[in-house]
C-alpha positions as a Markdown table, in Angstrom:
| # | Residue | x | y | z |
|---|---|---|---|---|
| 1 | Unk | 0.0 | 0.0 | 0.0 |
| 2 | Unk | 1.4 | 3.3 | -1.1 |
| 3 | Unk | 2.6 | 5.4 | 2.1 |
| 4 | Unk | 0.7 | 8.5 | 1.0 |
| 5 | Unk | -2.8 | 6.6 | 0.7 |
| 6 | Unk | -5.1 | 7.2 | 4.0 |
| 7 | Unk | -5.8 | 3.8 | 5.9 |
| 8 | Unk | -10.1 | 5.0 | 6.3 |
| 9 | Unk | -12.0 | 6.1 | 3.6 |
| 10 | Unk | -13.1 | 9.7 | 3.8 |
| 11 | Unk | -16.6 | 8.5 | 3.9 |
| 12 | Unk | -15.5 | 6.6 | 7.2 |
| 13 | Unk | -14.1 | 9.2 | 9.3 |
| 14 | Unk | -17.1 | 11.7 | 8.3 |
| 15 | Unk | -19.7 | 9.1 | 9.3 |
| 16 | Unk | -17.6 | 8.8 | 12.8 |
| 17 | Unk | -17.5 | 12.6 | 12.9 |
| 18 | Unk | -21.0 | 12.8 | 13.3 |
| 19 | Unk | -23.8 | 11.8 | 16.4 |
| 20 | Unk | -27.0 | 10.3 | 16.4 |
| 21 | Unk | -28.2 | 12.3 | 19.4 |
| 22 | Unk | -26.4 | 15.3 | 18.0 |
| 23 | Unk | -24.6 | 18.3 | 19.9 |
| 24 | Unk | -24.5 | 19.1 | 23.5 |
| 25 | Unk | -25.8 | 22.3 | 24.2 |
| 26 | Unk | -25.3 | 24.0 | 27.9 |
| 27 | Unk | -28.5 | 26.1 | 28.9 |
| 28 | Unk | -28.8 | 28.4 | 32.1 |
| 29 | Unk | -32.1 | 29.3 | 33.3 |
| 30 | Unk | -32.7 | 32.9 | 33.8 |
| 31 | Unk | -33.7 | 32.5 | 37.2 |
| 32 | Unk | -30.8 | 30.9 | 38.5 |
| 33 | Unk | -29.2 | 34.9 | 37.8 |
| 34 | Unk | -31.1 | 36.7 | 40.1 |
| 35 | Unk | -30.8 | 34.1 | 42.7 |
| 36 | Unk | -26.8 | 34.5 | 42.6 |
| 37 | Unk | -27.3 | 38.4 | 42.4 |
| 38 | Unk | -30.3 | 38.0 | 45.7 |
| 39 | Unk | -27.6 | 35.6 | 47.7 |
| 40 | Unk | -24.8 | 38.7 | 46.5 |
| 41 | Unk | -27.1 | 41.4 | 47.8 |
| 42 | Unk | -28.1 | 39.6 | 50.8 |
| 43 | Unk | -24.3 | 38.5 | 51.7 |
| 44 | Unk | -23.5 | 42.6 | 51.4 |
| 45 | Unk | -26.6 | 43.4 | 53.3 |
| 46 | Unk | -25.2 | 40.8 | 56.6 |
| 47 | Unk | -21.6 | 42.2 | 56.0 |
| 48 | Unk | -23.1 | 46.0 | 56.1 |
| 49 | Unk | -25.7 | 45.0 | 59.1 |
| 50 | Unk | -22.8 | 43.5 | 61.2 |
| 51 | Unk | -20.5 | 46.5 | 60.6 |
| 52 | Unk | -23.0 | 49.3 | 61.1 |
| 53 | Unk | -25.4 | 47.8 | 63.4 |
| 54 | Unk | -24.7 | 48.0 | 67.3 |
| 55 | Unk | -26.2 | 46.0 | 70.1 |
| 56 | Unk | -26.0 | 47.7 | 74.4 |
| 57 | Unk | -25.0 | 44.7 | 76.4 |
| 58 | Unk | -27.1 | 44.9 | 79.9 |
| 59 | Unk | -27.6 | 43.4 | 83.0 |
| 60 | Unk | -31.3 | 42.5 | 84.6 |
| 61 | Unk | -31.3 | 43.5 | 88.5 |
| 62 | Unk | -34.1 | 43.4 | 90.8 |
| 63 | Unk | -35.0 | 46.0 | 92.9 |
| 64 | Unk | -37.6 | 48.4 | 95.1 |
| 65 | Unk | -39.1 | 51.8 | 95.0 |
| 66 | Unk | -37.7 | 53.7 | 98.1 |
| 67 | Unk | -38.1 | 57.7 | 99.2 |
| 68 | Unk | -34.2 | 59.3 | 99.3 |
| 69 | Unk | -35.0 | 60.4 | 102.7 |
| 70 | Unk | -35.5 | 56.7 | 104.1 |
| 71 | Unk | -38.9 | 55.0 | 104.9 |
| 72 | Unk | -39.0 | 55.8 | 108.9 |
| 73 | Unk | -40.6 | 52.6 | 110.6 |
| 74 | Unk | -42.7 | 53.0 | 113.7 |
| 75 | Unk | -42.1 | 50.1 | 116.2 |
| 76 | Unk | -43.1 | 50.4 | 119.6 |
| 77 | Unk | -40.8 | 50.3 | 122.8 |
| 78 | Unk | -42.3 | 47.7 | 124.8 |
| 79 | Unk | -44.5 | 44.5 | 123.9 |
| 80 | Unk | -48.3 | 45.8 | 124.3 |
| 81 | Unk | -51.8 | 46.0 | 122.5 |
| 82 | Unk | -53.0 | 48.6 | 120.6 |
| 83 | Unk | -56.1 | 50.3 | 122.0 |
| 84 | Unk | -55.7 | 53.3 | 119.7 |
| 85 | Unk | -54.9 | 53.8 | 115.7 |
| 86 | Unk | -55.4 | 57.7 | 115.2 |
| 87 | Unk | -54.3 | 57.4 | 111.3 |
| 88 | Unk | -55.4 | 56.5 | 108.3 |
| 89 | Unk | -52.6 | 55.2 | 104.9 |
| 90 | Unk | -51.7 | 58.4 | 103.1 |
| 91 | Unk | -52.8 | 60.4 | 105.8 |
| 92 | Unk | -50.0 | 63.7 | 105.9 |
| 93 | Unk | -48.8 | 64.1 | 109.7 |
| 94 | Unk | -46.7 | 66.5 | 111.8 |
| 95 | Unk | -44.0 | 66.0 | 113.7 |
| 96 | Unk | -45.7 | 65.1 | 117.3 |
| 97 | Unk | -48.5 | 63.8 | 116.2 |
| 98 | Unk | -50.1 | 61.0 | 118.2 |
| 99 | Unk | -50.5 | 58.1 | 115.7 |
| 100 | Unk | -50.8 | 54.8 | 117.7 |
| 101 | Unk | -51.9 | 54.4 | 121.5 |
| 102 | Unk | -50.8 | 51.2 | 123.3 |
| 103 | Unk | -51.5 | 49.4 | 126.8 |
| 104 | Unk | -48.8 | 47.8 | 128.1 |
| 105 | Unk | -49.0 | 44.1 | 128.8 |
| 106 | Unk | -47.1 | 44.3 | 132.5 |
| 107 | Unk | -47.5 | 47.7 | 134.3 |
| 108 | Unk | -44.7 | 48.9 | 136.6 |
| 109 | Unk | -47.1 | 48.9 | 139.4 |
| 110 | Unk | -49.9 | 46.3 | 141.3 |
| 111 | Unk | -53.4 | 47.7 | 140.7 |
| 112 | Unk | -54.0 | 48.9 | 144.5 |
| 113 | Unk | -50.9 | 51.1 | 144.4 |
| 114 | Unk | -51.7 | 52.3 | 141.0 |
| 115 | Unk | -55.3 | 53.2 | 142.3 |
| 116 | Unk | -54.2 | 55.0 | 145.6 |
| 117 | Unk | -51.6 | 56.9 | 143.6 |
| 118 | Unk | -54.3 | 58.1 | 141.0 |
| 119 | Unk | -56.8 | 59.0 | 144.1 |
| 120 | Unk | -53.9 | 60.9 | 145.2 |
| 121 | Unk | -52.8 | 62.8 | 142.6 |
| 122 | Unk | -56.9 | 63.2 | 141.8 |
| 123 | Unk | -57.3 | 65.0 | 145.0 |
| 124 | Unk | -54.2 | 67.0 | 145.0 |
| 125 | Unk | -55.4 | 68.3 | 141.1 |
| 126 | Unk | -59.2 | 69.2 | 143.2 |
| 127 | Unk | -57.1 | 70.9 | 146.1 |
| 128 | Unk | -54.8 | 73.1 | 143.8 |
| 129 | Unk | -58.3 | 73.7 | 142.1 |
| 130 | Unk | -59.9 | 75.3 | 144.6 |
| 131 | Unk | -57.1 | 77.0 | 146.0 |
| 132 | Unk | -56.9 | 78.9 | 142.8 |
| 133 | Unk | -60.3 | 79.9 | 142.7 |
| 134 | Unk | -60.2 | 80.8 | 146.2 |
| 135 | Unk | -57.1 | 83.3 | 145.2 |
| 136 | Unk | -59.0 | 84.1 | 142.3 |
| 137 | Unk | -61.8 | 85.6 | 144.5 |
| 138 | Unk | -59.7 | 86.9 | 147.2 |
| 139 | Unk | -58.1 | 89.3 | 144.5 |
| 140 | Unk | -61.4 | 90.6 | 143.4 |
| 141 | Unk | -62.0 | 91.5 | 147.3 |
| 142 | Unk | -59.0 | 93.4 | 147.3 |
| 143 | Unk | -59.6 | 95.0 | 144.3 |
| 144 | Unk | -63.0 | 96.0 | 145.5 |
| 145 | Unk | -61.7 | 97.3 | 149.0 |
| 146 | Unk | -58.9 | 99.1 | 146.9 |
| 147 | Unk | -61.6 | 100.7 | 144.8 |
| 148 | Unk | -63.5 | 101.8 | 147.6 |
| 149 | Unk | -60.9 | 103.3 | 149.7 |
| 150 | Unk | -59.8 | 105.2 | 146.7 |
| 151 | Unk | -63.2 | 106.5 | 145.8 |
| 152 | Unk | -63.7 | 107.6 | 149.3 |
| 153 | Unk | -60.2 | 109.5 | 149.1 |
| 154 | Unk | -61.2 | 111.0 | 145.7 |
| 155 | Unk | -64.4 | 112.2 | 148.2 |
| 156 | Unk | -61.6 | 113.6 | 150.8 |
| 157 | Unk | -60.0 | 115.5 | 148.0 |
| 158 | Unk | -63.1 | 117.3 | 146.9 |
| 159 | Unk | -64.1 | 118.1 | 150.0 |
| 160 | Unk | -60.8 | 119.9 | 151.1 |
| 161 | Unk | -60.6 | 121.3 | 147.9 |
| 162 | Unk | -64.1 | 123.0 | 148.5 |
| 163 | Unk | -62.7 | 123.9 | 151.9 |
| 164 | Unk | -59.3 | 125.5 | 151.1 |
| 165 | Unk | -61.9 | 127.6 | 148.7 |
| 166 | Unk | -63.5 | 128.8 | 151.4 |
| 167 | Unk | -60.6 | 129.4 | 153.6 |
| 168 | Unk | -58.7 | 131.6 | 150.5 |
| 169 | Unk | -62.2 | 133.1 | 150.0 |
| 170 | Unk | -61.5 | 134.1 | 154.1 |
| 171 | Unk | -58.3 | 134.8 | 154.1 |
| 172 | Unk | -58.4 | 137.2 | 151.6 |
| 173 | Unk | -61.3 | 139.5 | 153.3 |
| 174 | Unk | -59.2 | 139.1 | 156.3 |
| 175 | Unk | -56.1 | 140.8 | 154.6 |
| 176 | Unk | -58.2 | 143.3 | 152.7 |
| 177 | Unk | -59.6 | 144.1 | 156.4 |
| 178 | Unk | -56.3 | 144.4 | 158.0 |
| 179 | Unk | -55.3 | 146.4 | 155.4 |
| 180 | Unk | -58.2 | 149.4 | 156.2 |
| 181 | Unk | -57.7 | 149.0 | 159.9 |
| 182 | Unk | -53.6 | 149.7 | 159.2 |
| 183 | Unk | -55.0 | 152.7 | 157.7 |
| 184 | Unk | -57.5 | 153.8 | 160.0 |
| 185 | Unk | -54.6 | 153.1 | 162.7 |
| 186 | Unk | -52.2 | 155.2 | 160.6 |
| 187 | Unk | -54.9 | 158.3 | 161.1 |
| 188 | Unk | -55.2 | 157.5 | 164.6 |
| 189 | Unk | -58.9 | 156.9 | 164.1 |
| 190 | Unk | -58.3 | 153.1 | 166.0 |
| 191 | Unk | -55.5 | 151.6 | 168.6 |
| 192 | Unk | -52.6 | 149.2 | 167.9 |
| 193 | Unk | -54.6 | 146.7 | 169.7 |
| 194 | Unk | -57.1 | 145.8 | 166.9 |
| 195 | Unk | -55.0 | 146.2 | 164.4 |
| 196 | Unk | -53.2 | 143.5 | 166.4 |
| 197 | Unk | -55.8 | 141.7 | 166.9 |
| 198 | Unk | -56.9 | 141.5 | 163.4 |
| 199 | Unk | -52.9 | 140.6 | 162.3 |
| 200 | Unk | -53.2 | 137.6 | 164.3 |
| 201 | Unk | -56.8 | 136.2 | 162.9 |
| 202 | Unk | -55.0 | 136.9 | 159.4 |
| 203 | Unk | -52.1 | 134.7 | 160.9 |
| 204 | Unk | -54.3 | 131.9 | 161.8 |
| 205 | Unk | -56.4 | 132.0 | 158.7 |
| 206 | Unk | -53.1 | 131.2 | 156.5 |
| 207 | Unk | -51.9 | 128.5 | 159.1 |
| 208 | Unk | -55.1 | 126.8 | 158.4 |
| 209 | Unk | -54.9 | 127.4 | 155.1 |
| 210 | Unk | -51.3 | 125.6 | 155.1 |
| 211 | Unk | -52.9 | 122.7 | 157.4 |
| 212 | Unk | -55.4 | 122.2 | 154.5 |
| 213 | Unk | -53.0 | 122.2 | 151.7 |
| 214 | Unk | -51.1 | 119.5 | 153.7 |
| 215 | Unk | -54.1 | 116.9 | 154.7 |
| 216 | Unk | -54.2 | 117.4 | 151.1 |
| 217 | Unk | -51.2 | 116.3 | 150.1 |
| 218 | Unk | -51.0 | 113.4 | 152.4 |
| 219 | Unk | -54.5 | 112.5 | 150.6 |
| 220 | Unk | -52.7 | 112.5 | 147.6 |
| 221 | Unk | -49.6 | 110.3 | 149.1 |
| 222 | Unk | -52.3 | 107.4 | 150.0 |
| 223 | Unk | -54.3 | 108.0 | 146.6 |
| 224 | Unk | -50.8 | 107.3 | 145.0 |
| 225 | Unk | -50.1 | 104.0 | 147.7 |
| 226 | Unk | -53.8 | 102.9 | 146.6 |
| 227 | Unk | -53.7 | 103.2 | 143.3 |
| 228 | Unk | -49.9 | 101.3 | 143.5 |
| 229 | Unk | -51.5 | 98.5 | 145.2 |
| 230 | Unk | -54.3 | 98.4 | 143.2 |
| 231 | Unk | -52.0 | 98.1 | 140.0 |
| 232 | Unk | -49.7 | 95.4 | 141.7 |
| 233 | Unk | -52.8 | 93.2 | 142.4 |
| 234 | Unk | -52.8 | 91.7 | 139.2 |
| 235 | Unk | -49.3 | 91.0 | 139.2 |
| 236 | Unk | -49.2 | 89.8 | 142.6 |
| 237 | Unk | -52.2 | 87.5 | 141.6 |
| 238 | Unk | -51.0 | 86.5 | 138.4 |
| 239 | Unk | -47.7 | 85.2 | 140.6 |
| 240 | Unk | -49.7 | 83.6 | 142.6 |
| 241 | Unk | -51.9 | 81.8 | 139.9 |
| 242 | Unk | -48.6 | 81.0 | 138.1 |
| 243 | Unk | -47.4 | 79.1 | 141.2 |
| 244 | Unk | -50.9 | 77.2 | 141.2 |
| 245 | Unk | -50.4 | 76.0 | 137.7 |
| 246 | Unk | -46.8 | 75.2 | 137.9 |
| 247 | Unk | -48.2 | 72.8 | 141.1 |
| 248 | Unk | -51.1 | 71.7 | 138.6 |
| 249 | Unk | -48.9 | 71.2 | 136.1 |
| 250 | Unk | -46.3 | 68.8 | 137.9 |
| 251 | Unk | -49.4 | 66.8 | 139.6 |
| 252 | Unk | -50.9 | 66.4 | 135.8 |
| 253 | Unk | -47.2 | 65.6 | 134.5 |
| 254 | Unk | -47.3 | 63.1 | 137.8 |
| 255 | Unk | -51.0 | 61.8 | 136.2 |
| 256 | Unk | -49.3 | 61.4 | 132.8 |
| 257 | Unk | -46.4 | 59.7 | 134.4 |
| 258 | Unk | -48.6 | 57.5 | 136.1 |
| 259 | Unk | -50.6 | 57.0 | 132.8 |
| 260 | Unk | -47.6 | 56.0 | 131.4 |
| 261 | Unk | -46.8 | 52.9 | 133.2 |
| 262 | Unk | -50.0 | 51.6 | 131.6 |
| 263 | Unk | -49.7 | 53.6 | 128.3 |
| 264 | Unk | -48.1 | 54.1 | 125.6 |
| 265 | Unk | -48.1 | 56.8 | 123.0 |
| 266 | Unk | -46.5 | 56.6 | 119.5 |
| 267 | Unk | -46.3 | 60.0 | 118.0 |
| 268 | Unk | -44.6 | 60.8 | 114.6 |
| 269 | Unk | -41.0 | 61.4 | 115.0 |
| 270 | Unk | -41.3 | 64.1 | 111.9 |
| 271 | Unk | -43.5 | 65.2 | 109.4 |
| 272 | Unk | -44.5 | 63.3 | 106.7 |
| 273 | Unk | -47.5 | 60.7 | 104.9 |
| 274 | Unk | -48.2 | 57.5 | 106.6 |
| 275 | Unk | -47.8 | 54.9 | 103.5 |
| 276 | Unk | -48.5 | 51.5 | 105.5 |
| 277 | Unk | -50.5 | 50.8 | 108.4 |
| 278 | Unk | -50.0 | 47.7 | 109.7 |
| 279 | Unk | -51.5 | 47.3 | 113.5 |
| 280 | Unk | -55.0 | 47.9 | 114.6 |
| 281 | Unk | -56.9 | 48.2 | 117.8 |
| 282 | Unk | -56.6 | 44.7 | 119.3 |
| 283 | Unk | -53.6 | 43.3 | 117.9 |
| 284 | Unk | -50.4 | 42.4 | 120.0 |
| 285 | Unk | -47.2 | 44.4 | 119.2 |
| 286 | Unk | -43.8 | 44.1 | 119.7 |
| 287 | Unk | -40.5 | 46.1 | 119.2 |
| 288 | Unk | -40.0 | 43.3 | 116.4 |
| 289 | Unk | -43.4 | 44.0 | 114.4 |
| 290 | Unk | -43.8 | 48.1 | 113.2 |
| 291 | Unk | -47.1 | 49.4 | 113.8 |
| 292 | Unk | -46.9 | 51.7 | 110.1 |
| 293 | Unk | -44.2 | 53.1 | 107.9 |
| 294 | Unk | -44.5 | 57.0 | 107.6 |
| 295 | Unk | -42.3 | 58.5 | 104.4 |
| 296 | Unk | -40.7 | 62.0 | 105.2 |
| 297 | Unk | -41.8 | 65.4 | 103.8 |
| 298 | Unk | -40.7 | 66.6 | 100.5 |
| 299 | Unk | -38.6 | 62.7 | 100.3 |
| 300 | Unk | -38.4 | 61.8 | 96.2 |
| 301 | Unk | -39.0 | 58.4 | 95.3 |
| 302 | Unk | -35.8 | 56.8 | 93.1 |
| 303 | Unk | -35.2 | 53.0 | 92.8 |
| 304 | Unk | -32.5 | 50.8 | 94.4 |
| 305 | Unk | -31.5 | 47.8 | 92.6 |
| 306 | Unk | -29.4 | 45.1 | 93.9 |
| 307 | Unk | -27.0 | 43.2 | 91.9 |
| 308 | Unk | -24.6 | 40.1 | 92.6 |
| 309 | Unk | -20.5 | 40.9 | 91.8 |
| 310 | Unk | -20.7 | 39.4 | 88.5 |
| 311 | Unk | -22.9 | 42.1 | 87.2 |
| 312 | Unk | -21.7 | 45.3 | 89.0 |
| 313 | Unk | -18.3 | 45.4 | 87.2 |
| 314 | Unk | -19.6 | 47.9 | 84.3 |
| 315 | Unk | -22.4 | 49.6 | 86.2 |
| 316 | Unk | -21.2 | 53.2 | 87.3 |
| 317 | Unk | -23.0 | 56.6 | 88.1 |
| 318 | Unk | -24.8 | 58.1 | 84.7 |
| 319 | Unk | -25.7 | 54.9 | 83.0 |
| 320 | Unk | -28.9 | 54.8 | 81.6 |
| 321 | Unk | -31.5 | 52.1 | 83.1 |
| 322 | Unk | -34.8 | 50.8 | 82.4 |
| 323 | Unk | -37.4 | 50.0 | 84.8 |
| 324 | Unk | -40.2 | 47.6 | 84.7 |
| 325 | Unk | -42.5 | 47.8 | 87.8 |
| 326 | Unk | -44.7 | 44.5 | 88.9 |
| 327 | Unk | -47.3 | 46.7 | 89.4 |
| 328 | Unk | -47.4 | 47.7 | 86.1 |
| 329 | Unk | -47.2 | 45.5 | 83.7 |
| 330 | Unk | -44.1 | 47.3 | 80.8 |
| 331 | Unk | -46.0 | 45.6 | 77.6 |
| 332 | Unk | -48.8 | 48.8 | 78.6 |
| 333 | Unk | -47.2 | 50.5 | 80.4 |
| 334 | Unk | -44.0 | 50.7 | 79.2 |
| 335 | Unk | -40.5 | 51.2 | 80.7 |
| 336 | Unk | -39.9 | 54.0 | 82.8 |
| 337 | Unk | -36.2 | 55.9 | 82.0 |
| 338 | Unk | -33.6 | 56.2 | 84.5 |
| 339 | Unk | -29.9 | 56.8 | 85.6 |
| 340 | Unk | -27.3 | 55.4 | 88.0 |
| 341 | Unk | -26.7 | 57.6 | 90.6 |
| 342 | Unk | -24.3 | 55.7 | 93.1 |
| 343 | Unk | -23.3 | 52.3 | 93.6 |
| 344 | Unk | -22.0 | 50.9 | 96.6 |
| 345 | Unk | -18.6 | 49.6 | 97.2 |
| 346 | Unk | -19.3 | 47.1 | 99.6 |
| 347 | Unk | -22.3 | 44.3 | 99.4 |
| 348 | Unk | -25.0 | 43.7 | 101.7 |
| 349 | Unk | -24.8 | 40.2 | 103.5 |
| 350 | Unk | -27.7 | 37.4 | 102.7 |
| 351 | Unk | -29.4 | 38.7 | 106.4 |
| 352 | Unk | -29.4 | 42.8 | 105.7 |
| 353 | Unk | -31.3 | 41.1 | 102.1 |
| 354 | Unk | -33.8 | 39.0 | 104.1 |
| 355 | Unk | -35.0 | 42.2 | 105.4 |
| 356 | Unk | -36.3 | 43.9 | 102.5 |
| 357 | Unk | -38.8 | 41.6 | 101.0 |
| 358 | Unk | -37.2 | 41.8 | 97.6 |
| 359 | Unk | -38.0 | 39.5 | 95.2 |
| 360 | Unk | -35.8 | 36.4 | 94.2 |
| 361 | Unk | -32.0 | 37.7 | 94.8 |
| 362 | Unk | -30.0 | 34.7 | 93.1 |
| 363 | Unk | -29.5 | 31.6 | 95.4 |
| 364 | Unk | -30.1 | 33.7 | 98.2 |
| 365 | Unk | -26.9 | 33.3 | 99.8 |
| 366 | Unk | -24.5 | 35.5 | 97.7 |
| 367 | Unk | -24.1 | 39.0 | 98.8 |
| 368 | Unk | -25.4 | 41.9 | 97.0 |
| 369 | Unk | -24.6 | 45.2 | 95.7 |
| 370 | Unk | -27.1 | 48.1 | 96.2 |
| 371 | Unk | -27.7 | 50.8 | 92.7 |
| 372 | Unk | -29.2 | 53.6 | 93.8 |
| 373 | Unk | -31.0 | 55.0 | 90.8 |
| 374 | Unk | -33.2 | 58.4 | 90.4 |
| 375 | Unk | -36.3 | 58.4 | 88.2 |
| 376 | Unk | -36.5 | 60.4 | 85.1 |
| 377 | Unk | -39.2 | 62.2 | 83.2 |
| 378 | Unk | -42.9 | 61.9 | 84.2 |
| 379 | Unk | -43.8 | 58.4 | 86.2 |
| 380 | Unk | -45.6 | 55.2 | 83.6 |
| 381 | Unk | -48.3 | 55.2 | 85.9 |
| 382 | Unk | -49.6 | 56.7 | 89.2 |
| 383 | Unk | -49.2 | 56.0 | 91.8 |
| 384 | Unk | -46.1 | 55.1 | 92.6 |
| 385 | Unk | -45.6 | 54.4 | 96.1 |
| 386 | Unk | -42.6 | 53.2 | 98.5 |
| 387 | Unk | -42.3 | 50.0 | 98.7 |
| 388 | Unk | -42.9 | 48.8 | 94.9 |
| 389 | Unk | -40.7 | 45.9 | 93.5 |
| 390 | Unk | -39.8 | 46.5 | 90.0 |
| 391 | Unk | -36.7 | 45.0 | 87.6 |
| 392 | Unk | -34.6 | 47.1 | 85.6 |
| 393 | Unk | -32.1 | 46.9 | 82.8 |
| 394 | Unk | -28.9 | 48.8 | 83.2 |
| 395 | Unk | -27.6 | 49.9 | 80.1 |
| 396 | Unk | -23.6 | 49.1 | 80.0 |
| 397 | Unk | -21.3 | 49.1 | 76.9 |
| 398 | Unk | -22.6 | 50.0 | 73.2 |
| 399 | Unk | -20.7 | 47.7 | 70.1 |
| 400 | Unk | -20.6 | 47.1 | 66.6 |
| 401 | Unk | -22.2 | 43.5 | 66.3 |
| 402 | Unk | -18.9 | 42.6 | 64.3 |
| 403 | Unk | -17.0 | 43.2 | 67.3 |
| 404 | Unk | -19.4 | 41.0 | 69.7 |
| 405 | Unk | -19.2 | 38.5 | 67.1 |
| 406 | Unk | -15.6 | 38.1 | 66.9 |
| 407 | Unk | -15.0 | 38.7 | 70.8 |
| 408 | Unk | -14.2 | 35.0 | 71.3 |
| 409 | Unk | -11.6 | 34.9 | 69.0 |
| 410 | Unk | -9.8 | 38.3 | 70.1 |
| 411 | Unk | -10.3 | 36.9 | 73.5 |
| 412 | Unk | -8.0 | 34.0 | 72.7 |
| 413 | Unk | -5.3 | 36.1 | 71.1 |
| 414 | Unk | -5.4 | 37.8 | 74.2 |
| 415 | Unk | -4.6 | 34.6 | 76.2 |
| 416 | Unk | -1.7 | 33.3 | 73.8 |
């Protein structure tokens, strides 16, 4: 066979050059595009939402509504029974007031002694009694009397006055007739002798004048003793009332002492409203149980929140906080705004806790730290009153949710 001659006929190779199913053709469905450019948007949507977006981590705390002047509870002194309950809840009160009045269950003394000593002190309050009206009406006699002698020396006056008149009246015609018998005498028309005579009745006119003008002044002297008297009276009876009511008022200070040992009276140590009363008139107290809870004038409520140590580390003064009270539920309500103001640097033991009723506080035997925290803005709901448990959310640190996400992982480059 010649070298240049093909080994397959050309008819050969172009049958095997051709299929009986024909071509392969590669078609892509339209829709299969816009998923890959959705899964493209969506995958720079995520990356954009976890750079951009941030999330506040924050820590849940339980707490109660308290005034920031304290919550002032009234126990009593002694174990006794209430006989008395003078006060109502939100009743305002002064400082003084008698709110709770209590017998005591053992008096100081037996009830024969306590008897005589109230019969005593009962007749000694009559005796002092009548003593002082007895002064009373001795000092309008004297008054009287005074008022009488002066009237009748007012009488004196007038009537010497009306008498030293007279005697001027006298011894002026007296003078005017000595003076016409010194003339006559001069023209030797009469003797010496009656013009004597006449001197000397002149003489004793104006000595009687002169006794006159001094009854008259010693008149005046008593008027003047009289009407010192009579303006002393008063005082000198107001001393002596004074010294009746101090005795009155040490034998009724005696009573109240006496009352005492068989009472006791609970009065409001300052001003304020009474929030809680808890006794009434037959129930058995003691210096354990408080008979009310009284919240002080002008106090502001705020909120303290109590947290265990593994939550306190970020909390500090200016934080933002969210409040959701029991009372009211937050999903109508809401969530009332409001800010750290102090946290405390110690915790309170597991038995300081007990005694505030809170609500579930962690196992209940890890100590607590206390978040003091002032309300801001207008309350959710009214009222609010002391003594509310509530739970709040205190805002701590603000991140990227990029950096949250890859915390673990920068967290363990830290530690190698």
């Amino acid at each position: 066979m010649p070298a240049d001659r093909p080994l397959f006929r050309p008819e050969a190779v172009d049958a095997q050059r051709q299929f009986g199913l024909g071509g392969v053709q590669l078609v892509r469905p339209p829709a299969l595009a816009w998923i890959t450019v959705g899964v493209l948007v969506a995958a720079v949507a995520l990356g954009a939402f976890l750079t951009l977006a941030e999330y506040t981590r924050k820590t849940t705390s339980n707490g109660v509504i308290v005034p920031d002047r304290g919550l002032i509870r009234l126990v009593p002194a002694v174990a006794g029974t209430v006989v008395e309950r003078r006060v109502v809840e939100g009743q305002a009160v002064k400082a003084g007031d008698v709110l709770f009045v209590l017998s005591l269950e053992r008096p100081l003394l037996v009830a024969d002694a306590q008897d005589q000593v109230r019969r005593s002190l009962d007749d000694r309050r009559r005796s002092l009694a009548e003593t002082a009206r007895a002064q009373e009406a001795l000092a309008e006699t004297q008054r009287a009397a005074l008022d009488r002698r002066v009237a009748a020396l007012e009488g004196e006056l007038a009537q010497i006055d009306i008498e030293a008149g007279l005697q001027k009246q006298r011894l002026v015609m007296a003078e005017e007739s000595l003076a016409r018998l010194k003339a006559l005498q001069a023209e030797q028309f009469i003797s010496a002798a009656q013009t004597q005579a006449k001197s000397e009745e002149v003489l004793g006119l104006r000595a009687a004048a002169q006794g006159l003008a001094r009854q008259r002044a010693a008149l005046l002297r008593e008027r003047a003793e009289l009407d010192g008297q009579r303006s002393a009276l008063p005082l000198l009876a107001s001393t002596t009332a004074g010294g009746l009511e101090r005795d009155l008022a040490q034998v009724n200070r005696d009573a109240a002492e006496q009352d005492a040992e068989q009472r006791l009276v609970v009065r409001a140590p300052q001003s304020g409203t009474v929030s809680t009363v808890l006794a009434e008139p037959g129930m058995s107290v003691s210096p354990a149980s408080a008979l009310a809870t009284v919240v002080p004038e002008g106090a502001v409520l705020q909120a303290q929140l109590y947290a265990p140590s593994s939550a306190i580390g970020f909390v500090q003064p200016g934080q933002a906080v969210r409040l959701r009270f029991e009372a009211f539920p937050y999903q109508k309500f809401g969530q009332q705004p409001a800010r750290v103001v102090q946290v405390s640097r110690t915790p309170l033991a597991p038995s300081e806790l007990a005694a505030l009723a809170l609500p579930a506080l962690g196992n209940g035997s890890e100590p607590m730290f206390r978040i003091t925290v002032a309300l801001e803005g207008p309350p959710v709901a009214e009222p609010l009153s002391a003594g509310m448990r509530l739970q709040a959310d205190v805002l701590l640190e603000r991140r990227r949710l990029i950096e949250w996400l890859f915390e673990p992982l920068l967290g363990l480059r830290g530690r190698l």
